[in-house]
C-alpha positions as CSV (number, residue, x, y, z in Angstrom):
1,X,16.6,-21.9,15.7
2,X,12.6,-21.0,15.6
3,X,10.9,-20.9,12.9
4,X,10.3,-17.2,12.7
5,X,14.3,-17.0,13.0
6,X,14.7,-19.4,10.1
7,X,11.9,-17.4,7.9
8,X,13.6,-14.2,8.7
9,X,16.6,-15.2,7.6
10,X,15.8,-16.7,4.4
11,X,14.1,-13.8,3.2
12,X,17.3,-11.8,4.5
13,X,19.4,-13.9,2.2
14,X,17.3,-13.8,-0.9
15,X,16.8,-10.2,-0.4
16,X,20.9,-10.1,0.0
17,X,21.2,-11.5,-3.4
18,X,18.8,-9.9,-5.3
19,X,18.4,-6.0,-4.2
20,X,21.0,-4.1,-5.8
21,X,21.7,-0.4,-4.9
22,X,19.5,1.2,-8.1
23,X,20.5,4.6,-8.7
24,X,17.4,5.5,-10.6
25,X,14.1,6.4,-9.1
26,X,12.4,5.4,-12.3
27,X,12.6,1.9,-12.4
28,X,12.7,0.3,-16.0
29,X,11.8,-3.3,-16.4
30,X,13.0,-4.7,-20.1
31,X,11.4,-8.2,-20.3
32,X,12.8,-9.5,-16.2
33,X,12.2,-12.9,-15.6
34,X,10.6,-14.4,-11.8
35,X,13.0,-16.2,-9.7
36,X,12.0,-19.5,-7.9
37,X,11.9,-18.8,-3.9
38,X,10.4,-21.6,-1.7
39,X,6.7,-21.8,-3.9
40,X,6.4,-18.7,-5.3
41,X,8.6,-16.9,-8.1
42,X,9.5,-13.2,-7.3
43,X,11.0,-10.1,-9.0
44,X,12.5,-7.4,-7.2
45,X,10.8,-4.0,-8.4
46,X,13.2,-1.6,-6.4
47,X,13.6,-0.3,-3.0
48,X,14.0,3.0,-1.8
49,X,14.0,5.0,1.4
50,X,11.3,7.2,1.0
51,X,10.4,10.3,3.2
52,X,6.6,10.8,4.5
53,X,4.9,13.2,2.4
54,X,5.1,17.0,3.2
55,X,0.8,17.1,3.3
56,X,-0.7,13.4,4.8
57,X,-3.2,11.8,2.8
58,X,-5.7,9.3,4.0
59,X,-6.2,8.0,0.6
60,X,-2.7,5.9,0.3
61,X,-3.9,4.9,-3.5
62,X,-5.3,6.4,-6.5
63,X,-5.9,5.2,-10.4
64,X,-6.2,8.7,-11.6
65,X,-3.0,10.6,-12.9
66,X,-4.3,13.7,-12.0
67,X,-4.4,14.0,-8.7
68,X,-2.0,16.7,-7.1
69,X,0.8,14.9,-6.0
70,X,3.0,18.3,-4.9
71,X,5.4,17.8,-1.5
72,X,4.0,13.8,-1.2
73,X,6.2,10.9,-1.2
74,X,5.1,8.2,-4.0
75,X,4.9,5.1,-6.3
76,X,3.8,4.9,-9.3
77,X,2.8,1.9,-11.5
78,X,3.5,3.4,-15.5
79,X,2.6,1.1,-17.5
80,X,3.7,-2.5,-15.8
81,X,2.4,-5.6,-18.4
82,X,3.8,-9.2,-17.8
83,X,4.3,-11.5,-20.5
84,X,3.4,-15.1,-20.1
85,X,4.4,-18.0,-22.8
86,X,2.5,-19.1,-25.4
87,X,2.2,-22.8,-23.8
88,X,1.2,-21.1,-20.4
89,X,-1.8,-19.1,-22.7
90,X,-2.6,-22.0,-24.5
91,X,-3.9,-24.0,-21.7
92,X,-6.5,-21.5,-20.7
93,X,-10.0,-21.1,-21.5
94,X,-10.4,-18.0,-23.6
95,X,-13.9,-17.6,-21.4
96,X,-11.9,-17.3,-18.0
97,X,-12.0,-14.0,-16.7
98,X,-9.4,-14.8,-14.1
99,X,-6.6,-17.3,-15.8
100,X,-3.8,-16.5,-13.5
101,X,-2.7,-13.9,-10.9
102,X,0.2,-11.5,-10.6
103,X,0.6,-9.8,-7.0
104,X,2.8,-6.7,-6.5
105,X,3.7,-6.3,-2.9
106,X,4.9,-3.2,-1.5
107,X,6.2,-3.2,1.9
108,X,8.4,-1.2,4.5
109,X,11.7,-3.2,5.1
110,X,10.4,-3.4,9.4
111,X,7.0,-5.3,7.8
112,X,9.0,-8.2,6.1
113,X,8.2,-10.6,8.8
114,X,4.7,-9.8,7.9
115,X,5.2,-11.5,4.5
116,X,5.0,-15.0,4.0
117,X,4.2,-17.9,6.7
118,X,6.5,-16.9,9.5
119,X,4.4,-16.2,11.6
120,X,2.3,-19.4,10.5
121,X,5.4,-21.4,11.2
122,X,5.6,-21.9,7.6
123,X,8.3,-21.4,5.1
124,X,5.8,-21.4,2.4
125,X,5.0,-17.7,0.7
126,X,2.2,-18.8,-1.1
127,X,-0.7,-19.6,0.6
128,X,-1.3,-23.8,0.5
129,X,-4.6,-25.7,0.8
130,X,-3.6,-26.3,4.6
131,X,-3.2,-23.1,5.3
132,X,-6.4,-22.0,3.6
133,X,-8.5,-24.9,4.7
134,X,-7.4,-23.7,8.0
135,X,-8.7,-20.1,7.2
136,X,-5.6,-18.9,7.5
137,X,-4.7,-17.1,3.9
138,X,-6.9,-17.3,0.6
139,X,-5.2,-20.0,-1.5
140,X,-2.8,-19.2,-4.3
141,X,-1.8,-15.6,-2.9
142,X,0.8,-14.9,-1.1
143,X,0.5,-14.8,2.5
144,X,0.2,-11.5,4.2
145,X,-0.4,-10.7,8.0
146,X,-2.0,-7.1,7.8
147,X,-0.8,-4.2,10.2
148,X,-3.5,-4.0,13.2
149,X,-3.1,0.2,12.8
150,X,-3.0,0.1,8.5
151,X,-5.1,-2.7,7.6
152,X,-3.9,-1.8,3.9
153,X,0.1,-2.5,4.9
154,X,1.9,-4.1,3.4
155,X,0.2,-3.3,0.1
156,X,-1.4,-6.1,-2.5
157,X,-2.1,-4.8,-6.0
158,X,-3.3,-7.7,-7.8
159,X,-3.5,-8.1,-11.9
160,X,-4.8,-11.4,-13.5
161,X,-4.2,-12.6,-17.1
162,X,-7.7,-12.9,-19.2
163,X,-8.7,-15.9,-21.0
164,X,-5.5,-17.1,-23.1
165,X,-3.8,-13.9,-23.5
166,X,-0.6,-13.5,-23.2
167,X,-0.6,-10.2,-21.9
168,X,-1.9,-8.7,-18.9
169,X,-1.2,-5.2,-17.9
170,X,-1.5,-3.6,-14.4
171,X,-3.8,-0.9,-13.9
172,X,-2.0,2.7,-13.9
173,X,-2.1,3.1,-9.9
174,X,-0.3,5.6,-7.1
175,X,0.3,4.7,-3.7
176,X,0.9,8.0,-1.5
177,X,3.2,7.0,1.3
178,X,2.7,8.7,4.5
179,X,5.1,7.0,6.5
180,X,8.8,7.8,6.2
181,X,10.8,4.2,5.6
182,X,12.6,1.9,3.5
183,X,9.9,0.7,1.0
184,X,10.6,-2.6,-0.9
185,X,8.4,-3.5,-3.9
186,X,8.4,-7.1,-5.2
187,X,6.4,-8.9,-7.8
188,X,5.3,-12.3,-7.1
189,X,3.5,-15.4,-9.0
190,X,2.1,-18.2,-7.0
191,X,0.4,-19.9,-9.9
192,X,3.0,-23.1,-11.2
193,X,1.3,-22.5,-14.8
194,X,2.8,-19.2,-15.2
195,X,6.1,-20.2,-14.9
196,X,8.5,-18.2,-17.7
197,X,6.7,-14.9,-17.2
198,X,8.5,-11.8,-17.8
199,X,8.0,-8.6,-16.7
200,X,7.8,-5.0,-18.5
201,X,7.6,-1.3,-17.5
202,X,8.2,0.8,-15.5
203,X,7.4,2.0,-11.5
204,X,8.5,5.8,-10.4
205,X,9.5,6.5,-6.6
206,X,9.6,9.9,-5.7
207,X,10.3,12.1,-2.1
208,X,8.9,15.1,-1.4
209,X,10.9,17.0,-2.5
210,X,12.8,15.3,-5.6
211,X,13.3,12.0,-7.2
212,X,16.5,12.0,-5.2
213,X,16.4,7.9,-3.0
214,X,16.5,8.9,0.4
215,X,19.9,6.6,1.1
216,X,21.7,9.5,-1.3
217,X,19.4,12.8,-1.2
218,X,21.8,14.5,1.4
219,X,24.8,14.2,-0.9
220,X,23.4,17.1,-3.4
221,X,23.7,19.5,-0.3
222,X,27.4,17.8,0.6
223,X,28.7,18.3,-2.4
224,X,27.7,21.5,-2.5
225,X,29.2,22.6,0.7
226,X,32.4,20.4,-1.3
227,X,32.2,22.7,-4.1
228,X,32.5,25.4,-1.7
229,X,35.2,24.4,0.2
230,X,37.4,23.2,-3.2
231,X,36.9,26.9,-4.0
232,X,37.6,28.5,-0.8
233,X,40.9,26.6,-0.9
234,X,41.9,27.3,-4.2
235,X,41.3,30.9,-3.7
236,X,43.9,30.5,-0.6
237,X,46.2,28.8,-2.5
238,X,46.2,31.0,-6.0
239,X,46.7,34.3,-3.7
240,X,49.7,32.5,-2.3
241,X,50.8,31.1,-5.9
242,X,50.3,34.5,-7.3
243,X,52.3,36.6,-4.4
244,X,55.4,34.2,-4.6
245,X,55.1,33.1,-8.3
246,X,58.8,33.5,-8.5
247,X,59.6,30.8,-5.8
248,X,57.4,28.2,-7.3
249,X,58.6,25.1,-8.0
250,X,57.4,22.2,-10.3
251,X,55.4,20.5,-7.1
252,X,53.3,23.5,-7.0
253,X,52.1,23.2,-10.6
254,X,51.3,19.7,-9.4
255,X,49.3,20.9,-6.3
256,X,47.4,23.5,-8.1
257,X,46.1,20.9,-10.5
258,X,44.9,18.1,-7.9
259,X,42.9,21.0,-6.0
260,X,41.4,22.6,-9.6
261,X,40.1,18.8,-10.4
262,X,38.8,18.1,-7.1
263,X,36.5,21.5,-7.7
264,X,35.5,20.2,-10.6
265,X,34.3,17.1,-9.4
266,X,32.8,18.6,-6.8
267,X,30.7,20.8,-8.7
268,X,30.0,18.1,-11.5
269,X,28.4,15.8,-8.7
270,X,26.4,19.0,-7.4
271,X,24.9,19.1,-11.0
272,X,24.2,15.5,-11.5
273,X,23.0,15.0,-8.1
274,X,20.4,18.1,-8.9
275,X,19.8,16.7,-12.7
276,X,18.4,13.7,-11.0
277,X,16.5,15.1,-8.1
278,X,15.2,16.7,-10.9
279,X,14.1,14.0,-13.7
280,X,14.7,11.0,-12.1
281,X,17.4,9.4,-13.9
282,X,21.0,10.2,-13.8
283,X,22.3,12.0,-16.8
284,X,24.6,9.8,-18.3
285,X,26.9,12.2,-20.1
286,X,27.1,14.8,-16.7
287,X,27.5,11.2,-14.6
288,X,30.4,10.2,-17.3
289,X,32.3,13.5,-16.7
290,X,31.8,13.2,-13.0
291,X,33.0,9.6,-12.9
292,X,36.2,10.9,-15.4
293,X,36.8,13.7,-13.0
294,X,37.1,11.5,-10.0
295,X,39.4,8.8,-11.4
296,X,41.7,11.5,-12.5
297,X,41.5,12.9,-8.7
298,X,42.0,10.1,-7.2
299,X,45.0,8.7,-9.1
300,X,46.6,12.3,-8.9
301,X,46.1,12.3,-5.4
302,X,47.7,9.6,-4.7
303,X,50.6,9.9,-7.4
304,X,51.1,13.0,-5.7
305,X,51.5,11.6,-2.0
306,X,53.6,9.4,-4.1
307,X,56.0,11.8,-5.2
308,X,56.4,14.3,-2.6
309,X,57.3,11.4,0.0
310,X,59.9,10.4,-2.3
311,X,61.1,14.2,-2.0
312,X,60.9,14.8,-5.1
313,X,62.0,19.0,-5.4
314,X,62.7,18.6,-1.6
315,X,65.5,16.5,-1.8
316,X,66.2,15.7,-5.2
317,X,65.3,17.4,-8.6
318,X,64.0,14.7,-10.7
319,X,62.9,10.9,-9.5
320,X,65.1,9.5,-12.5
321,X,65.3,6.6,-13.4
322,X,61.8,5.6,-11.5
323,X,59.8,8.2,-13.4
324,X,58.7,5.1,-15.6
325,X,56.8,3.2,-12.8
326,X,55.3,5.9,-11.2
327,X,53.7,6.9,-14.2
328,X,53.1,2.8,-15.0
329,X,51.4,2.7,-11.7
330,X,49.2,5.9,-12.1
331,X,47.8,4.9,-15.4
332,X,47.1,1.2,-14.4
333,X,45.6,3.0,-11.6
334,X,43.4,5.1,-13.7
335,X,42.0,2.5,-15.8
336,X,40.7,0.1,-12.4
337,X,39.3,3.3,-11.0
338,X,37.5,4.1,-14.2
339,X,36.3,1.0,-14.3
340,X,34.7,0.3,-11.0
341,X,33.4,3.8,-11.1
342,X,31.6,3.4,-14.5
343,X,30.0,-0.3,-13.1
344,X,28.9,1.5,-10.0
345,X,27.6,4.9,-11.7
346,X,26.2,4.3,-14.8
347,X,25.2,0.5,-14.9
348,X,22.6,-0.9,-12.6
349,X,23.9,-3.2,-10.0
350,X,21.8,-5.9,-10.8
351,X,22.8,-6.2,-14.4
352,X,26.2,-7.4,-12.7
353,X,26.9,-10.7,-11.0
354,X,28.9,-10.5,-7.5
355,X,31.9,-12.1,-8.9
356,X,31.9,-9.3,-12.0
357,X,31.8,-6.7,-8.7
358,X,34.8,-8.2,-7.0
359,X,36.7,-8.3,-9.5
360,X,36.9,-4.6,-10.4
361,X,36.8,-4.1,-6.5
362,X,39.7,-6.3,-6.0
363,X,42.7,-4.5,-8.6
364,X,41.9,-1.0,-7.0
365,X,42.5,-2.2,-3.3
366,X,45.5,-4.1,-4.4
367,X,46.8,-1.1,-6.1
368,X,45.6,1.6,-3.4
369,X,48.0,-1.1,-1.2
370,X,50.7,-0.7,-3.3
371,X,50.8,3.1,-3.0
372,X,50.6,2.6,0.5
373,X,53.7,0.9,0.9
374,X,55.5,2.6,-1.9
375,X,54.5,5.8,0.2
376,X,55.8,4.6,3.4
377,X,59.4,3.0,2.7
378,X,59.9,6.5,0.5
379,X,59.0,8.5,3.4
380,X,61.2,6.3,5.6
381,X,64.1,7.0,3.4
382,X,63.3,9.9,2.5
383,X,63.4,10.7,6.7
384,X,66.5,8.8,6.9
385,X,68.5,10.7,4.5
386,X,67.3,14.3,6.1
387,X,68.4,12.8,9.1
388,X,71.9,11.9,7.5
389,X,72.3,15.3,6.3
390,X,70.9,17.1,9.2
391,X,68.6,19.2,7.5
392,X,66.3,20.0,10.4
393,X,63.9,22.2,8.4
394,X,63.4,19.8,5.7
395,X,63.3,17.4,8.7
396,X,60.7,19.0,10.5
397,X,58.7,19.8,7.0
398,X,58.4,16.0,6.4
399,X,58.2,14.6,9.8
400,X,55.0,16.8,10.1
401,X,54.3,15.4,7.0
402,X,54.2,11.7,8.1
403,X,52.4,12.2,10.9
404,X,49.6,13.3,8.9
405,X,49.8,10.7,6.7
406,X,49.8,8.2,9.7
407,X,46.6,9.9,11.2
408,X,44.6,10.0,7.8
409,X,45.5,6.1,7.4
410,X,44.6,5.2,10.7
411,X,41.3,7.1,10.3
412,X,40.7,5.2,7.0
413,X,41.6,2.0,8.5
414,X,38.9,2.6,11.4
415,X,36.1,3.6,9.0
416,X,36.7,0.6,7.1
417,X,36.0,-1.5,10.2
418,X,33.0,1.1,10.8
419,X,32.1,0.4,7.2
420,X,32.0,-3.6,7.3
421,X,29.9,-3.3,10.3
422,X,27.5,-0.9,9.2
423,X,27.0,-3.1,6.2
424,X,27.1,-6.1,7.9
425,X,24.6,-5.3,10.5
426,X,22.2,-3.7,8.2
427,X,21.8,-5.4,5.7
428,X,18.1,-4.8,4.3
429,X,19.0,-0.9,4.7
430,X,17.2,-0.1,7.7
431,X,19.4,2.4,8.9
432,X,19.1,3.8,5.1
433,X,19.2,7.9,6.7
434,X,22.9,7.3,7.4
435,X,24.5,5.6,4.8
436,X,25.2,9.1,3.3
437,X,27.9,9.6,5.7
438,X,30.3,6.6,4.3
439,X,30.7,8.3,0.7
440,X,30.7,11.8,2.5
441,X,33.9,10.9,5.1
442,X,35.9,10.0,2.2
443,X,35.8,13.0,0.4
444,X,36.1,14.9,3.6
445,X,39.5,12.7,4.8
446,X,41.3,13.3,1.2
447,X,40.2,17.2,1.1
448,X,42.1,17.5,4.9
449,X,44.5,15.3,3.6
450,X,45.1,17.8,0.4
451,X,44.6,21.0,2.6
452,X,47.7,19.6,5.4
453,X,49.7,19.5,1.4
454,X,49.0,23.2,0.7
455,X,49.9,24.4,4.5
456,X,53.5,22.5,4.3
457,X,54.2,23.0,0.9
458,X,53.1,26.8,0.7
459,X,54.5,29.1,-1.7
460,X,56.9,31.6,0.0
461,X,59.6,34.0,-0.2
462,X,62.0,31.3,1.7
463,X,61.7,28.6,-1.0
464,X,64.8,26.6,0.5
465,X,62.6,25.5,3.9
466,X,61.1,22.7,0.8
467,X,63.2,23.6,-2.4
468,X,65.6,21.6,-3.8
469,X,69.0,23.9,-4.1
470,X,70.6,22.8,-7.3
471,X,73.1,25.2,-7.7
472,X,75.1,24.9,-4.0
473,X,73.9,21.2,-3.6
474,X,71.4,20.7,-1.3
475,X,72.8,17.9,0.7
476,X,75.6,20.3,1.9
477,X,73.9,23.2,2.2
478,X,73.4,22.7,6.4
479,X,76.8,21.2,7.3
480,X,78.8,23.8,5.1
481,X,77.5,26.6,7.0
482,X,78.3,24.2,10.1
483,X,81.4,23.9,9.6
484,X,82.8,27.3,8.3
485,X,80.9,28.8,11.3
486,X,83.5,27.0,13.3
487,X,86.2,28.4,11.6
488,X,87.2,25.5,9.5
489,X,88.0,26.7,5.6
490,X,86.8,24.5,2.9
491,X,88.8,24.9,-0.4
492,X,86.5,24.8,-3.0
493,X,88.4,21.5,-4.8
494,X,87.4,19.7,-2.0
495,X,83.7,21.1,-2.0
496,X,83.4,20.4,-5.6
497,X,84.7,17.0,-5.4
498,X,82.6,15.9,-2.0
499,X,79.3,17.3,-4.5
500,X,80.1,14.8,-7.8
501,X,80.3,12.4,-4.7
502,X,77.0,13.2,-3.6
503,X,75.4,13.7,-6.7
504,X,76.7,10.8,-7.8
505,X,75.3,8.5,-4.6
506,X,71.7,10.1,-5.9
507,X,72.3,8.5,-9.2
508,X,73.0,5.3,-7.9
509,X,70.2,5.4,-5.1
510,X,67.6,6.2,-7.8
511,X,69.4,3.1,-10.1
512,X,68.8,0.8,-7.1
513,X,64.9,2.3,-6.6
């Protein structure tokens, strides 16, 4: 492996552990500490893909506040002091004008090989007397190789600490960007005397047109269009609920509410999307509700799937005695969804270790497995006993049924893979314009998934193609007709006796379930 290789790769790792997918465009910094990297110490300020501003600038930087700043892309430094120890202070003379130096670095994620001594064959960052005696880099900064086009790329805002304070605050500053990327911004200290310096502040990143990052900007417009559609089919479906209300049965109720909390959702994300195009911060109580709506979604999605591939007011009236664990399993459901959602949302990714991430990752795929199976052998014997019955409408009703279930779990099982890869071979983010689409398919898959729900299980004037017939017994409706159409008589003794029979085989099947 070359050196370059080497160098590339330990910056991909270190970047690996310490970006984290920040959800705020204004960047707080509450006292960070600097974390040792080869002989430097760094602190990751934020990344973002930004868009090139609407008007180009040649002037990439200004101090003043004022200066119009309407359809450009930028950064701004608000307020940014570091804090060095009292023992680091203490050993400088209260004369020096320059008693230790700070560098913020700003670079697009395609520049990173431009950082550091790569392409010195170095793995140092900071510039060392060898380097600088050979006139390489200036000696205790870190080592840059400017852009032959952009002499000022990657960017190098220096601050220096005064005589033995123990404050030093960065000038207020605004880099336009004119280039449309994914912009990295890291804080770095060469100087071994200011080791234990902290960090406080703020920076703001902002697009042209909203605070919005770039990786999630098209998601306001998406779930819009969800909004939309969640609307469109709830319309469909209260016509039809409305027209046949005296056919419905308790699965519709159940229907009605997954698609009435999906709209919600959809228009609660709309709203905190635009809140935070708008400000720059998500609001937490909007981003609370939205977070609420989707658990509640999600795990009535999937406890519905749950219950209609059991058959429940298909084949049987009630699930009995397995009413319990459903309900269990959706509420144990709720709370790991709830969870990882809130972690994800609301906290900032780098306030969490990986371990703290995997392990409110790993309950929600064990549980999204068990519904899987618990969906599938139902449906299987659920099939099966159709089958047994010969109930070829029902039949025909759920073998449909399955076969859309198969495609939308094959589909979810390829986007996984796609997933892994796209994460796995884009690591720094450098394909940051389509990373929208991975949150978007989801949605999409379990919105086709819900509308495939409402076409079978329609409201209609001939409930019995999905009702459950209490009053003739349902699992004799089709072989009763069968057989008096064939001229053999059925005493109703015999037809009373053969449903306690049956019923009483339901009892014991939901017993051994």
């Amino acid at each position: 492996m070359s050196m370059e290789n080497h160098s590339t790769g330990v910056w991909a790792a270190w970047i690996l552990l310490l970006i984290g997918a920040s959800n705020a465009s204004i960047h707080d910094y509450k006292k960070e500490k600097f974390i040792p990297q080869a002989n430097a110490r760094f602190f990751h300020g934020g990344s973002e893909g930004l868009y090139a501003s609407n008007s180009q600038d040649l002037n990439t930087s200004s101090s003043s506040p004022d200066i119009s700043l309407k359809g450009k892309s930028f950064i701004r430094f608000a307020d940014v002091t570091f804090v060095r120890t009292m023992e680091s202070a203490s050993k400088q003379n209260p004369m020096q004008s320059t008693a230790g130096l700070v560098e913020a670095i700003l670079l697009e994620v395609k520049d990173r090989d431009r950082i550091g001594g790569s392409f010195l064959k170095s793995n140092a960052i900071c510039c060392t007397p060898d380097l600088a005696d050979a006139g390489s880099c200036t000696l205790g900064e870190v080592i840059i190789k400017r852009d032959s086009n952009d002499d000022k790329w990657p960017r190098q805002i220096k601050t220096f600490f005064k005589g033995n304070k123990t404050e030093a605050a960065m000038l207020p500053e605004t880099v336009v960007i004119n280039k449309t990327g994914m912009y990295y911004l890291y804080f770095v200290i060469c100087d071994p005397g200011l080791d234990g310096t902290v960090i406080r502040g703020r920076t703001v990143w902002k697009n042209p047109d909203g605070y919005l990052p770039g990786k999630v900007a098209p998601l306001m417009k998406f779930f819009g269009f969800m909004s939309l559609a969640y609307l469109l089919l709830g319309l469909l479906w209260f016509l039809r609920f409305v027209k046949f209300w005296k056919d419905i049965i308790q699965l519709h109720y159940h229907i009605t509410l997954v698609i009435a909390l999906g709209m919600c959702e959809m228009a609660v994300r709309y709203f905190e999307y635009a809140n935070f195009d708008s400000t720059g911060m998500r609001p937490m109580d909007v981003t609370l509700w939205a977070v609420t709506f989707s658990s509640i979604k999600k795990t009535l999605s999937r406890l519905l799937l749950l219950v209609v591939s059991m058959g429940f007011g298909v084949v049987k009236p009630t699930l009995g005695g397995i009413t319990s664990r459903v309900l269990l399993l959706g509420v144990v459901y709720f709370v790991a969804t709830e969870a990882l959602e809130l972690v994800e949302h609301l906290g900032n990714i780098n306030d969490f270790s990986g371990k703290t991430l995997i392990y409110l990752v790993i309950p929600v795929a064990i549980l999204d497995a068990c519904f899987i199976l618990w969906i599938f052998s139902s449906l299987a014997r659920t099939l099966e006993k159709l089958q047994i019955k010969r109930n070829m409408a029902k039949l025909e009703l759920y073998r449909n049924f399955t076969n859309s279930l198969a495609v939308s779990i094959l589909l979810s099982i390829a986007w996984i893979g796609f997933e892994l890869y796209f994460n796995a071979s884009d690591p720094l983010s450098e394909l940051w314009r389509m990373a929208w689409i991975i949150p978007a398919f989801w949605n999409l898959l379990s919105y086709g998934l819900l509308a495939v729900i409402c076409i079978l299980w329609a409201p209609s004037n001939n409930p019995t193609r999905y009702s459950y017939l209490a009053e003739t017994g349902d699992e004799f409706e089709e072989e009763g007709i069968s057989l008096t159409s064939g001229g053999i008589k059925i005493t109703g003794d015999v037809e009373r006796n053969e449903l306690l029979y049956g019923l009483a085989d339901e009892v014991e099947e939901d017993k051994r379930e």
